[in-house]
C-alpha positions in Angstrom: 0.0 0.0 0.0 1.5 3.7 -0.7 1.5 6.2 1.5 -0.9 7.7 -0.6 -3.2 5.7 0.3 -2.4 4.8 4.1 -2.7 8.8 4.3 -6.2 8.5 2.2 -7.4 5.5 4.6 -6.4 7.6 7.7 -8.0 10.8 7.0 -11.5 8.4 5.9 -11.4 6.7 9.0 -10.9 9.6 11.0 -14.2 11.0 9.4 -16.6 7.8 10.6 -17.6 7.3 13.9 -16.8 4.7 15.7 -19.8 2.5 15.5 -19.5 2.6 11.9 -15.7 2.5 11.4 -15.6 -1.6 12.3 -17.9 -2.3 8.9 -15.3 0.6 7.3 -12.4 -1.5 8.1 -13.3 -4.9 7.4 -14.8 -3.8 4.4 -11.1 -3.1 3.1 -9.5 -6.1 5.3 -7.7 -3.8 7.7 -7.7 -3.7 11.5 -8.0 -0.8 13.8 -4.2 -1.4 14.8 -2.9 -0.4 11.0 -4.8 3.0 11.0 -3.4 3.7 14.4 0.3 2.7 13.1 -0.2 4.8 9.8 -1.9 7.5 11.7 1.3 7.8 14.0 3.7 7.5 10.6 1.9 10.5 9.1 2.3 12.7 12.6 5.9 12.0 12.2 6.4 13.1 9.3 5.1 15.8 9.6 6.8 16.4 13.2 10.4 15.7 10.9 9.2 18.0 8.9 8.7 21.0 10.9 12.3 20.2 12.7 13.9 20.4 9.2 11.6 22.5 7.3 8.9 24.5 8.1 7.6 26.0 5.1 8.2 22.0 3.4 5.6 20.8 6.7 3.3 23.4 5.8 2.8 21.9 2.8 2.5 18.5 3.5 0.1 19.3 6.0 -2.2 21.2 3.5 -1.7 18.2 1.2 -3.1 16.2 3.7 -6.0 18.3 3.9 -6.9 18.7 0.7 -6.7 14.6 0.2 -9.5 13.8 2.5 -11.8 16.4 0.4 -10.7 13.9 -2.5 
């Protein structure tokens, strides 16, 4: 899976609530322990980025965004 779409599948999930987001998940044969994990991979990122590169976490936080509007 790219992280594309783990970052796609995160921002879903955190859209549903949760007595829906068990039907969410199996309907795409995940469990609640990979959107956790790929949650926390996107938060670091972006936490790298801002170390390194503030205007570069800007932007990856507006790309983030703008993906779960996709």
């Amino acid at each position: 899976m790219t992280p594309k779409e783990k970052c796609q599948l995160v921002l879903e999930a955190a859209g549903i609530d949760n007595e829906q987001l068990g039907g969410f998940l199996r309907e795409r044969g995940l469990h609640s322990e990979h959107i956790t994990i790929w949650d926390q991979e996107l938060r670091e990122i972006v936490d790298l980025g801002t170390l390194f590169n503030k205007r570069r976490s800007s932007c990856i936080f507006i790309i983030l965004l703008t993906a779960k509007d996709q």
